[in-house]
C-alpha positions, 0 to 999 in steps of 0.5 A: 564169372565176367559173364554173368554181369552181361548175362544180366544185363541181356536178361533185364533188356530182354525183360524191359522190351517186353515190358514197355511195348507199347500200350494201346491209346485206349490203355493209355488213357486208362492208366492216365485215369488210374494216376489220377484216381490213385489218391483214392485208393487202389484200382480208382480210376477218374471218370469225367462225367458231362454235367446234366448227362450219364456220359462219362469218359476216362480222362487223358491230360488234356481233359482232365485240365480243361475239365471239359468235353465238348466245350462243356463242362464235366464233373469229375468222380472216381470209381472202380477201374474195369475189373475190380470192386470195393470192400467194405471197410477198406480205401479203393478197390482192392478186390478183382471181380469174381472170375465167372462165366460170360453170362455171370459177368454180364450182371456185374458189370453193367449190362443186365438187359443184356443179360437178361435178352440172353436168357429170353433168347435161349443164348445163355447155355451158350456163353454159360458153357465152354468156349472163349467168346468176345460180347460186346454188351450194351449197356442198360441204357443203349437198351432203354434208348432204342425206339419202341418199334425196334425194341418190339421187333426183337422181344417179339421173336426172341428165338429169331431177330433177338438171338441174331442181333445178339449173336452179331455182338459176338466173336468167336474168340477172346479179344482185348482192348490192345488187339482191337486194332483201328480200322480193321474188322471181326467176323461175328457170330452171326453168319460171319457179317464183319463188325468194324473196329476204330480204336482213335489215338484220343483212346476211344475205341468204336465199335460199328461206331458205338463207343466202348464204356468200359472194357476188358471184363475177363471171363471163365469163357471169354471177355466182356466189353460194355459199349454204349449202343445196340449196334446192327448188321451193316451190309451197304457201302457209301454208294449204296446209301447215296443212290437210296437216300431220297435227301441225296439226290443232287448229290448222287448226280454230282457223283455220277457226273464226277466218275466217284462211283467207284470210290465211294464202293470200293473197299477202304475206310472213308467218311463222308460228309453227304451234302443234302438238296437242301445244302445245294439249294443255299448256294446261289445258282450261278455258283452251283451251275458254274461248278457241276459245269467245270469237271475239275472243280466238281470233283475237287468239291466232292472230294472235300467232302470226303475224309480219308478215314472213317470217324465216328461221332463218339470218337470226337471230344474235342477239335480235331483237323482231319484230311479229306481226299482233295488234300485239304483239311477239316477242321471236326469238332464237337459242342454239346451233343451237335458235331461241328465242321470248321466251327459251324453245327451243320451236321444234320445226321450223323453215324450212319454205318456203311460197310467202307466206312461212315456218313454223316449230313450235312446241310451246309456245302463245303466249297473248297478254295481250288473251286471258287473264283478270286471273287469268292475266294475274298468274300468275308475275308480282309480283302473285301474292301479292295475286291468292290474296287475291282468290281467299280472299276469294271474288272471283275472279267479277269477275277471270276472266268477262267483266265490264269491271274494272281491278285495282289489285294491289299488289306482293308486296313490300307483304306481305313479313312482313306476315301477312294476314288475309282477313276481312270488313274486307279483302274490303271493302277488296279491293272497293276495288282493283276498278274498275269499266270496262276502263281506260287508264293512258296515258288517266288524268288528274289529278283524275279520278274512279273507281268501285269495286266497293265503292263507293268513289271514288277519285281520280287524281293525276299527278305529273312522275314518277308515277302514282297513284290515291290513296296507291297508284302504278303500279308496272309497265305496264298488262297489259290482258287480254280483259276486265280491265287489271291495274295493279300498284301499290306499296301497298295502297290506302286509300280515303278515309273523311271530310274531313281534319278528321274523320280528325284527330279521330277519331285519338287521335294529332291531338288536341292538332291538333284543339283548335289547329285549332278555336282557330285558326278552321280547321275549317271550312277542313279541312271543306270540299272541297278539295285540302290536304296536311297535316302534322300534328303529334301529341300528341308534337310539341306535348309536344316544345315547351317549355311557356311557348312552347306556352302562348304560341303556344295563347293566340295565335290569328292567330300559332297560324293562321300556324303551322298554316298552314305545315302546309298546302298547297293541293295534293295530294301523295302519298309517291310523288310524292315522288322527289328534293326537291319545293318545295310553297308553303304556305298560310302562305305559305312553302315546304315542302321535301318530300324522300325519303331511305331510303324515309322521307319528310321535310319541312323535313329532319323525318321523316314518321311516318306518310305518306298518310293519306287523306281526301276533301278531301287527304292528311295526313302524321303529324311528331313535331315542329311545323314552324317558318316562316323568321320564326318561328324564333329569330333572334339578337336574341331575338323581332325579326327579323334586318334582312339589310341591316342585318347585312351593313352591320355585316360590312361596316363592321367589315371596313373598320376592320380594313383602314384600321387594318391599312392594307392594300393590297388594297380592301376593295370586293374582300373586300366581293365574297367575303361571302356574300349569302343574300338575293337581294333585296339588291344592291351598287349601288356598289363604293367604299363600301356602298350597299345598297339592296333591290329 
């Protein structure tokens, strides 16, 4: 008996395995569409349909709360889910649909043209009689859609043309929605020509990219699904359609000229996306013959234009972001009836079927950022402003041939209202956002050392939320081109010009600084190499202070080097590391409280006058006050220091006169616990009277 508990238990695992295998997306979204419809009744499925159109879809989460497909709006009905009907009198659709044969079905569901062209072309006694067959039937309107050419060459030899499209709508066997399997293929019924299966993970299921309406329709003698075309033989691959397409033809040399021939034959699943003649004749001919002269970024433009797997146009209903060969991303969208790439209708023709997957027009060149020069690469982009500086100053050799550069390009911003003149000093300063090698920003580390082309160094700091070299911090991700990367920074960058000691003297503000440095026996400390951040006070902080306490501090050495140092830390911290609060421990030994509030930063709740002013051993921050350490700061008893043991006893004691004459009720070790204890080294060891004691 203890085994049949277990027994149990394997039996309901086994069973619950079984039962939740996972659904196909298809299914998935159908089931999505009978959860909604369910209010209605049994076997009620939502269907949006697209407002002004007959184009309805089951609709999955997303849909069905944006109530949208692509960008427009849908309306949404309930009908019978794929296999059921309505009785009259009765909520929803109880009853399955008639089991009867293929030909039987193809009348009910929605496809009695079908139907009708199977009689005409004597295929009925076929998927009347014995067998298990899958059709997929288009629908009435994927009939009446097609031309009157093409629909006269069919109806005019029904024994012959309409019999074998027909019969390539067929495979000898049953197939459900769940085996239909993405990017496979089904031999059919017509000299065993393959029929291409894509079934997406938004639930459309394609077939030779004509769109399944409703699937699944069970038959005496096989399975019926409706699709929304009439779908025909495709025999060609990719590279067949580019070396026959007239409108091609500069692309088929770009192809030739780029060894993809064989790609775009072999066997796979891809999409291409054909740049027309006229989508070459857009781009300006510099351009266009710099790339087809440059092998690598020929290949690299192709190959942006191709997707690593086959994407049909019905399956787009919303943005999707899609991968091409080069290992960029796409973004594919749709608005309306139009497909879109990266949010521009420039799809000219769309679906035509090759036997490696689909291609789709274009009448708009895809240049990808690995073939554009550091020119190209900041057109209509937040760096314009600075790139006409660069080309004033005659730089533009370093920014558009093949030398290996970064740029460091502040944001338009940093010049708003700001007039700019392009003299000698700026195009040496230009010079200095130019670095020599092709980087990384993902590769910088803290400390590292770059070389510009005025021959500066540079240094890099890395912080928990920013990256920057020198007081300049990324301010976008890297756009790397064919030879350039171009990193967009916030501020123009100031290169350093000497120590932190020869920057203080040679500006007129630090000059009181200076003589307290000199006093304090610092110099030779902000001469050295280092990493110190200082703030400095002007000739204003120091005038701030009253005149006997100034005189006093300047005749104090050791106390004036106290106060110095609480100036100073030994670590570099720039204006863009600065977000929230940032705690940096002194030199004196103290913490500075580092904050940013309104873009102006602060230290110790003081304004910073002046930020990042670089030198090669650190970074000084102009304040117009002299910054105070905890000990130094007026205490109550004049110039000794408050005991906080001592004060907390004094609170305690009187509290306790207070009560016992009062004669209270309540402890006083409970009012003892309500004092607030600002110094954690202190501890309440006992709490029936005021042992305190430090740790």
């Amino acid at each position: 008996m203890a085994r049949l508990p277990l027994l149990l238990a394997l039996g309901l695992g086994l069973g619950l395995g079984l039962g939740l295998a996972a659904k196909s997306p298809y299914q998935q979204v159908l089931q999505h569409s009978r959860l909604r419809g369910r209010q209605h009744g049994p076997n009620v499925c939502a269907v949006q349909k697209l407002i002004g159109t007959n184009r309805k879809y089951f609709t999955n989460c997303k849909q069905w709360y944006q109530r949208k497909i692509c960008g427009k709006s849908t309306v949404i009905s309930y009908e019978c889910c794929p296999g059921y009907e309505k009785v009259p009198g009765e909520k929803g659709c109880p009853a399955a649909l008639p089991l009867s044969n293929i030909y039987e079905t193809l009348g009910v569901v929605g496809s009695a043209t079908t139907q009708l062209y199977s009689d005409r072309s004597n295929l009925r006694p076929e998927i009347e009689g014995p067998g298990s067959f899958t059709i997929f039937a288009p629908s009435n309107e994927a009939w009446a859609s097609l031309s009157a050419e093409t629909l006269d060459s069919l109806v005019s030899n029904v024994n012959i043309e309409l019999l074998n499209a027909l019969r390539y709508h067929m495979v000898n066997k049953r197939v459900l929605t769940d085996d239909l399997k993405h990017g496979t293929t089904l031999n059919s019924m017509y000299q065993n020509l393959p029929i291409q299966i894509h079934h997406y993970p938004n639930g459309i299921v394609t077939v030779n990219c004509a769109r399944l309406l409703k699937a699944d329709h069970h038959a005496t003698n096989g399975v019926v699904h409706v699709i929304d075309k009439v779908i025909s033989t495709t025999t060609n691959s990719i590279q067949h359609i580019v070396e026959t397409e007239e409108s091609l033809e500069t692309l088929r040399a770009a192809v030739a000229a780029s060894d993809l021939n064989s790609l775009l034959e072999s066997e796979g699943q891809y999409t291409l996306l054909a740049p027309t003649n006229e989508a070459f004749e857009k781009i300006p001919r510099e351009t266009l013959n710099r790339i087809l002269g440059d092998p690598e970024a020929l290949r690299d433009l192709l190959n942006h234009h191709i997707l690593k797997s086959a994407m049909c146009a019905e399956a787009i209903i919303a943005g999707l972001t899609m991968e091409t060969l080069e290992g960029t991303t796409l973004d594919v969208g749709c608005s309306g009836e139009e497909l879109t790439l990266n949010g521009k209708p420039i799809i000219a023709n769309k679906d035509i079927l090759a036997t490696n997957g689909v291609v789709h027009f274009v009448n708009e060149l895809l240049i990808p950022d690995s073939a554009k020069t550091l020119f190209e690469l900041a057109q209509e982009s937040e760096v314009s402003e600075s790139m006409n500086f660069f080309r004033q100053a005659g730089l533009s050799s370093h920014l558009t041939g093949s030398e290996r550069v970064t740029l460091l390009a502040p944001v338009n911003d940093v010049f708003k209202d700001k007039p700019i003149s392009v003299d000698s000093n700026m195009k040496n300063l230009l010079l200095n956002h130019i670095v020599k090698d092709q980087l990384s920003s993902k590769y910088l580390y803290h400390g590292q050392k770059l070389q510009t082309l005025g021959d500066k160094e540079l240094r890099v700091f890395v912080y928990r939320n920013n990256l920057c070299i020198e007081n300049a911090c990324i301010a976008a991700h890297d756009k790397r081109g064919r030879f350039g990367t171009l990193f967009s920074v916030d501020k123009m960058l100031t290169p350093p010009t000497g120590s932190v000691m020869d920057v203080l003297k040679a500006d007129h503000r630090f000059s009181t600084l200076v003589a307290a440095i000199q006093s304090a026996g610092l110099t030779e400390n902000l001469n050295r190499p280092g990493t110190y951040t200082v703030f400095a006070p002007t000739n204003e902080a120091f005038r701030a202070m009253p005149q006997g306490e100034l005189n006093k501090l300047m005749g104090n050495a050791k106390e004036l080097g106290n106060i110095l140092r609480f100036h100073m830390a030994d670590e570099i911290l720039v204006s863009g590391a600065v977000s929230a609060l940032v705690r940096l421990k002194s030199m004196q030994g103290d913490k500075l409280e580092v904050s940013a509030k309104n873009n102006i930063i602060h230290v110790n709740k003081e304004p910073v006058a002046e930020s990042d002013i670089m030198a090669t051993n650190g970074v000084i921050h102009a304040v117009n006050s002299v910054l105070q350490p905890q000990a130094s700061r007026p205490q109550e008893r004049g110039d000794e220091p408050a005991d906080p043991a001592l004060e907390i006893f004094k609170q305690a004691s009187a509290l306790s006169k207070v009560k016992t004459k009062n004669k209270a009720k309540k402890p006083v070790t409970v009012e003892l616990q309500k004092l607030h204890f600002a110094n954690s080294d202190l501890k309440i060891t006992s709490h029936s009277g005021f042992d305190l004691q430090r740790e």
